[in-house]
MIMARZA-811354 format. One record per residue: residue in three letters; chain; x, y, z of N, C-alpha, C, O in turn. Coordinates in nm, 2 decimals. Layout:
N
+-----+----+--------+--------+--------+--------+--------+--------+--------+--------+--------+--------+--------+--------+
:  aa : ch :    n.X :    n.Y :    n.Z :   ca.X :   ca.Y :   ca.Z :    c.X :    c.Y :    c.Z :    o.X :    o.Y :    o.Z :
+-----+----+--------+--------+--------+--------+--------+--------+--------+--------+--------+--------+--------+--------+
: ALA :  A :      X :      Y :      Z :      X :      Y :      Z :      X :      Y :      Z :      X :      Y :      Z :
...
+-----+----+--------+--------+--------+--------+--------+--------+--------+--------+--------+--------+--------+--------+
***
This chain:
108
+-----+----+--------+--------+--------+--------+--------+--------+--------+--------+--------+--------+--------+--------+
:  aa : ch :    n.X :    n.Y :    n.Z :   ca.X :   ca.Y :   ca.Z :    c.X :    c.Y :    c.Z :    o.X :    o.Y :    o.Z :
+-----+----+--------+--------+--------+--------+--------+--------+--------+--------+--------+--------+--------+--------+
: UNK :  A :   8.15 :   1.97 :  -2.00 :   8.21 :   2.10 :  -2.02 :   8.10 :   2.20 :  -1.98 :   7.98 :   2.19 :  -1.98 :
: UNK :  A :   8.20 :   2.32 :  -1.93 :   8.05 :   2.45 :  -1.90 :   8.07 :   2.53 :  -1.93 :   8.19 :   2.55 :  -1.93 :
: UNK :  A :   8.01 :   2.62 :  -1.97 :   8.01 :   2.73 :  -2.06 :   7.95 :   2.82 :  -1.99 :   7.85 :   2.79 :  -1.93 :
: UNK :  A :   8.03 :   2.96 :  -1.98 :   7.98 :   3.06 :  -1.86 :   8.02 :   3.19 :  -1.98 :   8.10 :   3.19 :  -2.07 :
: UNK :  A :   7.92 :   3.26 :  -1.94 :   7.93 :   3.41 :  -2.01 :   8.04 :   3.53 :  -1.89 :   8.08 :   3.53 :  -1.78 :
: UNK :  A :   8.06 :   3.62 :  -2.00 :   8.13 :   3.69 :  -1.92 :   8.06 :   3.80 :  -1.79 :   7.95 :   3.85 :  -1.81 :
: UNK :  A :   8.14 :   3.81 :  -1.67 :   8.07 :   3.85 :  -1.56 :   8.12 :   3.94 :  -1.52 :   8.05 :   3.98 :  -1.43 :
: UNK :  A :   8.25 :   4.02 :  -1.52 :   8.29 :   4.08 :  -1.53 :   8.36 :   4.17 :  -1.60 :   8.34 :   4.13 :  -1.72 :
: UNK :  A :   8.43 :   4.29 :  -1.60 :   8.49 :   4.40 :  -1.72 :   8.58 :   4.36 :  -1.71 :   8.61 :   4.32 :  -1.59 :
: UNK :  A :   8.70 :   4.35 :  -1.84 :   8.85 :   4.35 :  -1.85 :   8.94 :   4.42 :  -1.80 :   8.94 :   4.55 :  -1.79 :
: UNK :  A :   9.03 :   4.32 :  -1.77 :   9.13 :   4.45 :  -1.74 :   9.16 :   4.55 :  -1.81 :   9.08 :   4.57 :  -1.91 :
: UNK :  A :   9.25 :   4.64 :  -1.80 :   9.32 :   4.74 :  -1.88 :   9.38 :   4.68 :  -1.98 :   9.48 :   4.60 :  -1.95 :
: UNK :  A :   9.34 :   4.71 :  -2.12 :   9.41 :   4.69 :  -2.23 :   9.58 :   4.70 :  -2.23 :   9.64 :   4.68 :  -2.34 :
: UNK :  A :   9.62 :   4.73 :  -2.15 :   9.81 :   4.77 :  -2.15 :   9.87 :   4.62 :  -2.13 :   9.81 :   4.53 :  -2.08 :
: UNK :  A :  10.02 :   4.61 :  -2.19 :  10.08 :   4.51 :  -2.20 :  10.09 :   4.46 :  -2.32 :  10.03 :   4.48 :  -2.42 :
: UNK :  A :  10.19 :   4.38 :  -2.30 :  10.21 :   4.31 :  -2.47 :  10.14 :   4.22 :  -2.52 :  10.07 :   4.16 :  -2.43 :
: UNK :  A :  10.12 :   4.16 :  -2.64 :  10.00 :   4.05 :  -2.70 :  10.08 :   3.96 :  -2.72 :  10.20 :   3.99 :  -2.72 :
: UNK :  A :  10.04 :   3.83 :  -2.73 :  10.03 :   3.73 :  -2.72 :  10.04 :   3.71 :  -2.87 :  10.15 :   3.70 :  -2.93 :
: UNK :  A :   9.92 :   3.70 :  -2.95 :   9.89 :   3.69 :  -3.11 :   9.86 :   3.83 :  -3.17 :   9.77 :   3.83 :  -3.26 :
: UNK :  A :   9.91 :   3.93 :  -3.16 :   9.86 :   4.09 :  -3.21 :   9.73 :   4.10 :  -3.20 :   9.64 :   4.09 :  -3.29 :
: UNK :  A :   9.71 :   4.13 :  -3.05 :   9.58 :   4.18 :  -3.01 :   9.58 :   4.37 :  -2.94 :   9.52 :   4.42 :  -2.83 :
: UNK :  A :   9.63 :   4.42 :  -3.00 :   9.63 :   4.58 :  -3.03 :   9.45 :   4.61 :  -3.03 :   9.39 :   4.70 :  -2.98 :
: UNK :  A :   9.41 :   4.55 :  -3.08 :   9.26 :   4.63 :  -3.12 :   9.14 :   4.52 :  -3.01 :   9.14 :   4.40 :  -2.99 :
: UNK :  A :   9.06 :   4.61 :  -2.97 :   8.95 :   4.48 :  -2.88 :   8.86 :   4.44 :  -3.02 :   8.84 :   4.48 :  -3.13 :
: UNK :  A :   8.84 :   4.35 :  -2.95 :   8.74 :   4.23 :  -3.04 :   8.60 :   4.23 :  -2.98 :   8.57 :   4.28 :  -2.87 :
: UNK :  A :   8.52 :   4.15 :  -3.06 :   8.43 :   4.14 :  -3.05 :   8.42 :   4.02 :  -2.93 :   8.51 :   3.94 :  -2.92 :
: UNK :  A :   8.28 :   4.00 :  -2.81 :   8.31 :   3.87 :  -2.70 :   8.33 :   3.72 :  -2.77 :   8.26 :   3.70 :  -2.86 :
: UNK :  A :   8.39 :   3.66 :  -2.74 :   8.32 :   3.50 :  -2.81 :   8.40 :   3.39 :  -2.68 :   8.45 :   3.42 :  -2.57 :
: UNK :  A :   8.39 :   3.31 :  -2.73 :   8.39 :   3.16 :  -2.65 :   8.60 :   3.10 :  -2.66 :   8.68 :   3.09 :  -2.75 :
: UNK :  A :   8.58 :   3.08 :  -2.51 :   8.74 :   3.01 :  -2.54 :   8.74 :   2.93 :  -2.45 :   8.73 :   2.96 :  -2.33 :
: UNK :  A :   8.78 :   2.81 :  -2.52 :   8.81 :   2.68 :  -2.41 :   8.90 :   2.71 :  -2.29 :   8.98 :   2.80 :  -2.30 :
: UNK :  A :   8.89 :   2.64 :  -2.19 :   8.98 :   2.64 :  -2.08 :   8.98 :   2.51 :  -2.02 :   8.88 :   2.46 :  -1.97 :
: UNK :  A :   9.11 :   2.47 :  -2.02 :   9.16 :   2.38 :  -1.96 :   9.19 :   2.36 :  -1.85 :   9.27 :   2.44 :  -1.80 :
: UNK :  A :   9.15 :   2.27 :  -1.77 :   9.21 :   2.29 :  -1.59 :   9.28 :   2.16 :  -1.57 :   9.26 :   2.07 :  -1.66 :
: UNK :  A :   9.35 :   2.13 :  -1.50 :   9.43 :   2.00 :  -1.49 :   9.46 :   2.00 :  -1.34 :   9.48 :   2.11 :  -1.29 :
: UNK :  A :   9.46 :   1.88 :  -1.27 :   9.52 :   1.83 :  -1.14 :   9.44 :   1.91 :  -1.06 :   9.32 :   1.93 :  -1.09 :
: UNK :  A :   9.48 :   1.96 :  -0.95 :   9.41 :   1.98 :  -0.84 :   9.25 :   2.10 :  -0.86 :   9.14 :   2.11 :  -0.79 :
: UNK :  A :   9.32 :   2.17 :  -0.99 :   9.22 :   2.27 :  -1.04 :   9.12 :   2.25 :  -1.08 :   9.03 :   2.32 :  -1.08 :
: UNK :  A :   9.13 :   2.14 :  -1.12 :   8.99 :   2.06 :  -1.23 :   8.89 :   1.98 :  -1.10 :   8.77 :   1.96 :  -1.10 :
: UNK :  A :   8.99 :   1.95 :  -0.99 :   8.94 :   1.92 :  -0.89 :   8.84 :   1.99 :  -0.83 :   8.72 :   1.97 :  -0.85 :
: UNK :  A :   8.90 :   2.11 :  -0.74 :   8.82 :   2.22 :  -0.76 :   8.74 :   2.29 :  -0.79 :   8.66 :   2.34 :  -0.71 :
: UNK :  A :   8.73 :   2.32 :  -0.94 :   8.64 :   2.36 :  -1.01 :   8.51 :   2.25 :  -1.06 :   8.41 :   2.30 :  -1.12 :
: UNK :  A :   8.51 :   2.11 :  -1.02 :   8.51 :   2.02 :  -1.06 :   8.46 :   2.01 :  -1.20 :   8.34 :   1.99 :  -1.21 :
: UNK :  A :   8.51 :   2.02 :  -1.27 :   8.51 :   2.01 :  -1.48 :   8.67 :   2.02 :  -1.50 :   8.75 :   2.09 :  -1.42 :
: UNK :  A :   8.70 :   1.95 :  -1.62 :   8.82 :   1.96 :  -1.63 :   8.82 :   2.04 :  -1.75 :   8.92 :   2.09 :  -1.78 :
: UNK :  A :   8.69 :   2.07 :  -1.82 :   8.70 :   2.22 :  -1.91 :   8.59 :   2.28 :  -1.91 :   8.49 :   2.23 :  -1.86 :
: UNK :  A :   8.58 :   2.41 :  -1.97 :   8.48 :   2.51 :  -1.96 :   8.48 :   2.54 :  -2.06 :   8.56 :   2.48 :  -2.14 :
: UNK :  A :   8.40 :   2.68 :  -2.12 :   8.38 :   2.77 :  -2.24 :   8.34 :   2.86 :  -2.17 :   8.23 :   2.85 :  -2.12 :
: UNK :  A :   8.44 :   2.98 :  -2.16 :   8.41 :   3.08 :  -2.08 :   8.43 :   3.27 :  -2.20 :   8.54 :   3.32 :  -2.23 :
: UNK :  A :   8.30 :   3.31 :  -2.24 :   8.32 :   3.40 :  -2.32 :   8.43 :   3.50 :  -2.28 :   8.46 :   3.51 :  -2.16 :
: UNK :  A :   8.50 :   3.57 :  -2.38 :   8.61 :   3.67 :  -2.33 :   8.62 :   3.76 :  -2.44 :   8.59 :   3.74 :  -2.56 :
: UNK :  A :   8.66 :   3.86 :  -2.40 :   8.68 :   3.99 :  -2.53 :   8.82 :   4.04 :  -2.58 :   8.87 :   4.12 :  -2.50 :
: UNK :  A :   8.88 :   4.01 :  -2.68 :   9.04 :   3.98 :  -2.73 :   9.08 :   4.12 :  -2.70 :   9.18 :   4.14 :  -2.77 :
: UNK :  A :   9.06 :   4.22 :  -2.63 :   9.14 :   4.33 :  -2.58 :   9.18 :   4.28 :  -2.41 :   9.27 :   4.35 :  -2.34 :
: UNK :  A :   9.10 :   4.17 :  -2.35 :   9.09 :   4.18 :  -2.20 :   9.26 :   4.11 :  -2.20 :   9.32 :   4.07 :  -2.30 :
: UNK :  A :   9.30 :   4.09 :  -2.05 :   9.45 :   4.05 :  -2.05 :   9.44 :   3.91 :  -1.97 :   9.34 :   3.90 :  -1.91 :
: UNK :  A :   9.52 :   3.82 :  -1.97 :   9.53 :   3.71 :  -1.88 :   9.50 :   3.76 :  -1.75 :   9.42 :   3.68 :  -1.69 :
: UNK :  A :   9.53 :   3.85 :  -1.70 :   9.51 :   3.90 :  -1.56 :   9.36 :   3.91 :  -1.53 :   9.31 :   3.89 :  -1.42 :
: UNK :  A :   9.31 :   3.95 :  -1.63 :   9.19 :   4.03 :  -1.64 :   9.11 :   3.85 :  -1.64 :   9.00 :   3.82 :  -1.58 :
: UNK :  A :   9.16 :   3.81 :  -1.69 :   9.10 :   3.63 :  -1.74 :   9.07 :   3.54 :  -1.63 :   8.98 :   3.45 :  -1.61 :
: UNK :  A :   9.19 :   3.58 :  -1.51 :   9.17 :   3.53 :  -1.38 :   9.11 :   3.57 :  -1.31 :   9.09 :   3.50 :  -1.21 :
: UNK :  A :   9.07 :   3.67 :  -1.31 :   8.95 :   3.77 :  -1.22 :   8.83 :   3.70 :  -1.24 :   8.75 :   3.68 :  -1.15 :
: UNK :  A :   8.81 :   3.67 :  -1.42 :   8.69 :   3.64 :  -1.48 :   8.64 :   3.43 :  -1.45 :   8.54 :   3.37 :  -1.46 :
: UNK :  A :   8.77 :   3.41 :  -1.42 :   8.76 :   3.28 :  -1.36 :   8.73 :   3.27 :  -1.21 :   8.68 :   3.16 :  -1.18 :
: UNK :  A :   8.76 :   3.35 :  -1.11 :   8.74 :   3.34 :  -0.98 :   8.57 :   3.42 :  -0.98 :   8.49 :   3.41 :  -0.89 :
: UNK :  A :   8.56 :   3.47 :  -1.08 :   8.40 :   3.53 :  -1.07 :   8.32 :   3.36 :  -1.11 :   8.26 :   3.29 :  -1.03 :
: UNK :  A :   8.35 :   3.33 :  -1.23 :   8.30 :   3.18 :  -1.25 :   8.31 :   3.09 :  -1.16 :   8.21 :   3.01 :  -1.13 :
: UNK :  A :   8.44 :   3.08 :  -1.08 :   8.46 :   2.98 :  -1.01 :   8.57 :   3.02 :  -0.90 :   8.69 :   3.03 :  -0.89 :
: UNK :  A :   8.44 :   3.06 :  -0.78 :   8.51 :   3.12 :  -0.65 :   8.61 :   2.97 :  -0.59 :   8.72 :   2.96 :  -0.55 :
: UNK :  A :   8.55 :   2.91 :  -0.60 :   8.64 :   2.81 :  -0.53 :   8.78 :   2.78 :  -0.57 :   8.86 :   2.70 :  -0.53 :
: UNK :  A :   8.81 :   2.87 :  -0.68 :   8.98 :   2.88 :  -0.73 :   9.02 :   2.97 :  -0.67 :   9.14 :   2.96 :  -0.68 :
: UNK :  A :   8.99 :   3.08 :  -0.61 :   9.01 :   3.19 :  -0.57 :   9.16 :   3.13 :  -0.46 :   9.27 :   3.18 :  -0.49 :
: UNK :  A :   9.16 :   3.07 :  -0.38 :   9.30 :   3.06 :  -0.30 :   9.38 :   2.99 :  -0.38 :   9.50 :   3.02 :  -0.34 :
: UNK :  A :   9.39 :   2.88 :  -0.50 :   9.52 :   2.82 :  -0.56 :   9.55 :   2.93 :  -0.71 :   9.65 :   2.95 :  -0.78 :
: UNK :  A :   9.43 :   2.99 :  -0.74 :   9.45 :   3.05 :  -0.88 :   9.60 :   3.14 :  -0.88 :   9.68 :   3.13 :  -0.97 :
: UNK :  A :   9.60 :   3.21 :  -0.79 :   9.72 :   3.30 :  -0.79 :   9.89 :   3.25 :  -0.83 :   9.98 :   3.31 :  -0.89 :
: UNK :  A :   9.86 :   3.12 :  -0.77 :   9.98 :   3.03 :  -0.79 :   9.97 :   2.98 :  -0.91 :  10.07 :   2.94 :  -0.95 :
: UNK :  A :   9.87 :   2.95 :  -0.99 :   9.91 :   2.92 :  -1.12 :   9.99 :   2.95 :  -1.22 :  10.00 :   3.07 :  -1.26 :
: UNK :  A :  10.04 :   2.87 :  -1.28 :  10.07 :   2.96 :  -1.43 :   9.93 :   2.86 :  -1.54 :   9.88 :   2.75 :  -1.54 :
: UNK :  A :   9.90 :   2.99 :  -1.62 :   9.83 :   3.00 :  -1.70 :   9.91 :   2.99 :  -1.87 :  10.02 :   3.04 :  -1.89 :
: UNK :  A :   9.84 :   2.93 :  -1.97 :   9.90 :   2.90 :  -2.12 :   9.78 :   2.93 :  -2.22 :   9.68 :   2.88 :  -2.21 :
: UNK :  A :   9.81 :   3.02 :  -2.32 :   9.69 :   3.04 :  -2.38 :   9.77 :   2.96 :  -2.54 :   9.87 :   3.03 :  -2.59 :
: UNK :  A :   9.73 :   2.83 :  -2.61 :   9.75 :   2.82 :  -2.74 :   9.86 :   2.77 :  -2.70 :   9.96 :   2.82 :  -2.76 :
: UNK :  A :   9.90 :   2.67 :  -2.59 :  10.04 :   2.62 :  -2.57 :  10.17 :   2.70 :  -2.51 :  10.28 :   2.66 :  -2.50 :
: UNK :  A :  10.12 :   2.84 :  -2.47 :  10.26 :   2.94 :  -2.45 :  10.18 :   2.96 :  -2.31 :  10.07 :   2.95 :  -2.26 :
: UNK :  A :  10.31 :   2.99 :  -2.29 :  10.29 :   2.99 :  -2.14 :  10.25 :   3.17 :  -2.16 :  10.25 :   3.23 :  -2.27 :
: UNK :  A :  10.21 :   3.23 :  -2.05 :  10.12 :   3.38 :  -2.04 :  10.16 :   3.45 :  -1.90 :  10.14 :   3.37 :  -1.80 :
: UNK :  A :  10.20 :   3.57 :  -1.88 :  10.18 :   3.65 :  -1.78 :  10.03 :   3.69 :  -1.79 :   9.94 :   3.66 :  -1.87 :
: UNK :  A :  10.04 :   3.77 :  -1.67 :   9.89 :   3.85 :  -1.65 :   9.88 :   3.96 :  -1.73 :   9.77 :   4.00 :  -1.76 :
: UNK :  A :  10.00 :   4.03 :  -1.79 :  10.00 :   4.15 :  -1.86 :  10.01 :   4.09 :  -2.05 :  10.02 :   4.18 :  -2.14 :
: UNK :  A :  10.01 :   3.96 :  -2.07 :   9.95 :   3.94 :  -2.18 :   9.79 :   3.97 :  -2.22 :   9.70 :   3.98 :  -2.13 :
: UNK :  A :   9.76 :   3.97 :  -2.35 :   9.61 :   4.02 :  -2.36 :   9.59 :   3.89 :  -2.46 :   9.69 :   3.86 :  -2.53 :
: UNK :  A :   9.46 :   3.83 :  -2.46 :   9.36 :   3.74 :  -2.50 :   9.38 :   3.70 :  -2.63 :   9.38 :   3.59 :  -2.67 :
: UNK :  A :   9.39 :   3.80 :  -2.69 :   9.37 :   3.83 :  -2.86 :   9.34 :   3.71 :  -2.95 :   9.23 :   3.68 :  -2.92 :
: UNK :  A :   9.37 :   3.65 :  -3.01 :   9.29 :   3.51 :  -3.05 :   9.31 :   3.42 :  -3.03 :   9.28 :   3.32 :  -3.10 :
: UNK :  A :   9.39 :   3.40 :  -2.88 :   9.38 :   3.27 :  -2.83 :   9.22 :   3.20 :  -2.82 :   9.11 :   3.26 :  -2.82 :
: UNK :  A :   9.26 :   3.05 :  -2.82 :   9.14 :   2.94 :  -2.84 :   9.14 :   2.90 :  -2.73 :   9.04 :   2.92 :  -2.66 :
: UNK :  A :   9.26 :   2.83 :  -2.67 :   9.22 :   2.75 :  -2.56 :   9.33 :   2.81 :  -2.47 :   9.45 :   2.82 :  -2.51 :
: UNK :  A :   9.27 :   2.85 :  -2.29 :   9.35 :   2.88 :  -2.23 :   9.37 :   2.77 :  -2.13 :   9.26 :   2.73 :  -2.08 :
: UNK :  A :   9.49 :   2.70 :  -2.07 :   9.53 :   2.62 :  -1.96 :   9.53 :   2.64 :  -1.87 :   9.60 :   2.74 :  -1.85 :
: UNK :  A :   9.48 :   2.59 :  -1.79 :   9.55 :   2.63 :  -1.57 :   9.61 :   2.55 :  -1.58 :   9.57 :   2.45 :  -1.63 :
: UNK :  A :   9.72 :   2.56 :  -1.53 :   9.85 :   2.47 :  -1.46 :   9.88 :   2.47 :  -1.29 :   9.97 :   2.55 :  -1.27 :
: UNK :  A :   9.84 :   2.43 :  -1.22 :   9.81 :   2.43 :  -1.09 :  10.01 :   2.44 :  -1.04 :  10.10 :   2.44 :  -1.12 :
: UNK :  A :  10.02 :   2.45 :  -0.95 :  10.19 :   2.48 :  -0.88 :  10.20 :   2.34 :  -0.86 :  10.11 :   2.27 :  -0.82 :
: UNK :  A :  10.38 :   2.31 :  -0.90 :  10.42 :   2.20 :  -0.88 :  10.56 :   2.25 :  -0.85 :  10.62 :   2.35 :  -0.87 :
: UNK :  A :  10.60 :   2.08 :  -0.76 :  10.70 :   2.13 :  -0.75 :  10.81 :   2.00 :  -0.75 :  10.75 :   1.89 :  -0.72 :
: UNK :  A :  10.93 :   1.99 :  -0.76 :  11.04 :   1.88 :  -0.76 :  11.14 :   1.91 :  -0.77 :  11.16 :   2.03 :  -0.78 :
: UNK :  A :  11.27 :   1.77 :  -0.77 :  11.36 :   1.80 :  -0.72 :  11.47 :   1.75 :  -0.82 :  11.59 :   1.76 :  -0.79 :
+-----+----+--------+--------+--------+--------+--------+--------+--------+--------+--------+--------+--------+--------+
***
């Protein structure tokens, strides 16, 4: 597992919360999960990457392509889950624990 501090500023606090994250928080540590081609890539299949419960999912992928440039071309196609729920970019952080990459798939 790797654990990276934050490297970047959050997005814009706007959008709706996830867990009632209206107020920013203090930084701390949140798992992240990568699976299949991402985990590949990044090579770890988890990290601990600090975040601040006002920043947004959006803001979380910026903070991941700063960690881990080599996601920068499939990240976009992801969908991302913070605590099992699936997340837009305009969701914000707020006490999620663990957030997922779900790399694009596709069937028939």
């Amino acid at each position: 597992m790797t654990t990276l501090g934050t490297s970047c500023d959050p997005s814009p606090t706007s959008g709706k919360s996830l867990l009632d994250a209206d107020s920013p928080r203090a930084p701390r540590l949140c798992d992240v999960l990568f699976f299949a081609r991402v985990s590949d890539l990044a090579k770890t299949r988890s990290a601990k990457i600090e975040v601040e419960g006002g920043m947004t999912i959006g803001g979380f992928r910026a903070l991941l392509i700063a960690h881990f440039p080599q996601l920068k071309p499939i990240l976009p196609f992801c969908a991302l889950a913070g605590d099992g729920m699936m997340a837009s970019d305009t969701d914000k952080i707020g006490d999620i624990r663990t957030i997922a990459v779900l790399p694009p798939v596709s069937g028939g």
